[in-house]
VOVOSE-893537 format. One record per residue (C-alpha): x, y, z. Coordinates in steps of 0.05 Angstrom, whole numbers, plus 32768, in hexadecimal, padded with zeros to 4 digits. Example, Ala and Ser with C-alpha at 12.3 -4.5 7.8 and 13.67 -1.06 7.14 Angstrom:
BEGIN
((80F6 7FA6 809C)) ((8111 7FEB 808F)) 
//
This chain:
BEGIN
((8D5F 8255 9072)) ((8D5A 8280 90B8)) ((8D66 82C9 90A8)) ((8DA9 82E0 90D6)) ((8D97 8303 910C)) ((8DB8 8345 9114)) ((8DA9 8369 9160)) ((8DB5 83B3 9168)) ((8DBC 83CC 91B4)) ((8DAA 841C 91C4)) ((8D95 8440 91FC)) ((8D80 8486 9217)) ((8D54 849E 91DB)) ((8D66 8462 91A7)) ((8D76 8491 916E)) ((8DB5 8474 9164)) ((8D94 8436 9152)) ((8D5D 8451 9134)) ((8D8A 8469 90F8)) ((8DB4 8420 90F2)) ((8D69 83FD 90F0)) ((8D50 842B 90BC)) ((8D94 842F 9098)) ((8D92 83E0 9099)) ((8D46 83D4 9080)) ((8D57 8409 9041)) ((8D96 83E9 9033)) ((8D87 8398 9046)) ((8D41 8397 903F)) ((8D26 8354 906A)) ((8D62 8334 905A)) ((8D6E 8333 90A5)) ((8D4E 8336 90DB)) ((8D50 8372 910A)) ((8D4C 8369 9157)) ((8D4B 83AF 917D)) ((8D67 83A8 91BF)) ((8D60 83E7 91EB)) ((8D72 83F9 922D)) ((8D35 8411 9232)) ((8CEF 8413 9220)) ((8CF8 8456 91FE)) ((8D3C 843B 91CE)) ((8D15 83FD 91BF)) ((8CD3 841E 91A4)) ((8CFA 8452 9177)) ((8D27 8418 915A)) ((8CE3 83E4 9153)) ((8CC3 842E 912E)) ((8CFD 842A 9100)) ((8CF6 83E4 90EE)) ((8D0E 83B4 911D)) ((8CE7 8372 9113)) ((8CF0 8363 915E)) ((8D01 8387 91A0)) ((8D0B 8386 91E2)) ((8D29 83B4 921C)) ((8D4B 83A9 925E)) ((8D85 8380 927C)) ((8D64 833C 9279)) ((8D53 834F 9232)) ((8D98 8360 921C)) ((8DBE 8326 923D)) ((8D92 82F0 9226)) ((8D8B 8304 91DD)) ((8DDF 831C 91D3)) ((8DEA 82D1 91D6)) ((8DC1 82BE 91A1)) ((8DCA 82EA 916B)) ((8DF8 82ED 9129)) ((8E0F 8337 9133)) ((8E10 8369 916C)) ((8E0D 83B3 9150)) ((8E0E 83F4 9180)) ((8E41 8429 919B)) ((8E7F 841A 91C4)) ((8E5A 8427 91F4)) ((8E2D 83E9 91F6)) ((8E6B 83C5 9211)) ((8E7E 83F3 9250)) ((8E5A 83EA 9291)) ((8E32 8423 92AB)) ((8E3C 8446 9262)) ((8DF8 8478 924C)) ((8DF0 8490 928E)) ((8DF2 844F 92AF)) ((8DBC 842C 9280)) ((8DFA 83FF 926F)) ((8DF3 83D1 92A4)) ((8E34 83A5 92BA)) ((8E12 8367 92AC)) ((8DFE 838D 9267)) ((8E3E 839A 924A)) ((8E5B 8358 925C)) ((8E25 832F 923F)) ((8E31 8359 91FC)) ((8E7D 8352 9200)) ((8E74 830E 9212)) ((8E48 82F0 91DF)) ((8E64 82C4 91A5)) ((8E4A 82F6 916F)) ((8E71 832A 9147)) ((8E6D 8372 9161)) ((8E68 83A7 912D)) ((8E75 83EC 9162)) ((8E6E 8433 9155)) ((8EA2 8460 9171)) ((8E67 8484 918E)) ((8E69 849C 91DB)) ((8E66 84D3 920F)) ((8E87 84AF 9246)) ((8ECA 84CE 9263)) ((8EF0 849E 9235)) ((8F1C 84B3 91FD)) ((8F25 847A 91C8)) ((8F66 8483 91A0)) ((8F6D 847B 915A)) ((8F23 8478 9146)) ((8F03 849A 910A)) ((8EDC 84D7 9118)) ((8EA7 84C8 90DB)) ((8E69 84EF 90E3)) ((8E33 84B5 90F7)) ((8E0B 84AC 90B7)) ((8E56 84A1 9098)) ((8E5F 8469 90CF)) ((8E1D 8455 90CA)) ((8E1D 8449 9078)) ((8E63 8423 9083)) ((8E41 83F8 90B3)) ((8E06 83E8 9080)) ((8E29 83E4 903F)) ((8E67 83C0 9059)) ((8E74 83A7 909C)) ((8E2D 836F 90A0)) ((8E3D 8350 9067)) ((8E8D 8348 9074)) ((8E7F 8338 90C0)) ((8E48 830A 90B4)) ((8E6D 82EA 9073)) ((8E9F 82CD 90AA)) ((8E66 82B4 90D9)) 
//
């Protein structure tokens, strides 16, 4: 049986999906496998350093791999164009919004956008939710 694929998507220095790789390889061992999608070359080889059995970085990258996966895991602000200093490209955040798969989101972002109602959990709280709680539910479903 083909492990699920899970996909995380980070930018700038990756270290936000640095921790959810490493928090998912102690918690799920190989049970699935990891794909590190970075905006860039420098998110993708912290993410791959934490575990990631595959990577890749760039637009092409993201858009053709969101489609294909079982679960989409990053920050909000995967999903808004121009978000991380504008390494969230347009065509970026509609492929990930776009894509079939679940998306598990972090209420993580320093855009001028105030989300309303969301937790303010510090992120290894969010992080260990996501882990222990919110694959197995999300994927349980797929």
């Amino acid at each position: 049986m083909k492990r699920k694929q899970i996909c995380i998507v980070d930018g700038q220095g990756g270290g936000i999906g640095a921790t959810l790789i490493k928090y998912l390889r102690e918690y799920h061992g190989e049970r699935y496998e990891l794909l590190a999608l970075g905006t860039n070359v420098i998110a993708t080889s912290q993410m791959m350093k934490a575990g990631a059995n595959r990577g890749a970085s760039g637009e092409n990258a993201v858009i053709h791999t969101v489609s294909q996966v079982d679960l989409i895991i990053g920050t909000i602000a995967v999903t808004w164009a121009n978000a991380m200093l504008g390494e969230v490209t347009p065509t970026m955040a509609a492929a990930i919004t776009s894509s079939p798969a679940p998306k598990i989101l972090l209420p993580l972002f320093h855009e001028n956008i105030t989300v309303v109602c969301v937790g303010s959990d510090p992120l290894p709280h969010m992080v260990k939710s996501i882990v222990e709680e919110k694959i197995t539910e999300v994927l349980h479903h797929v």
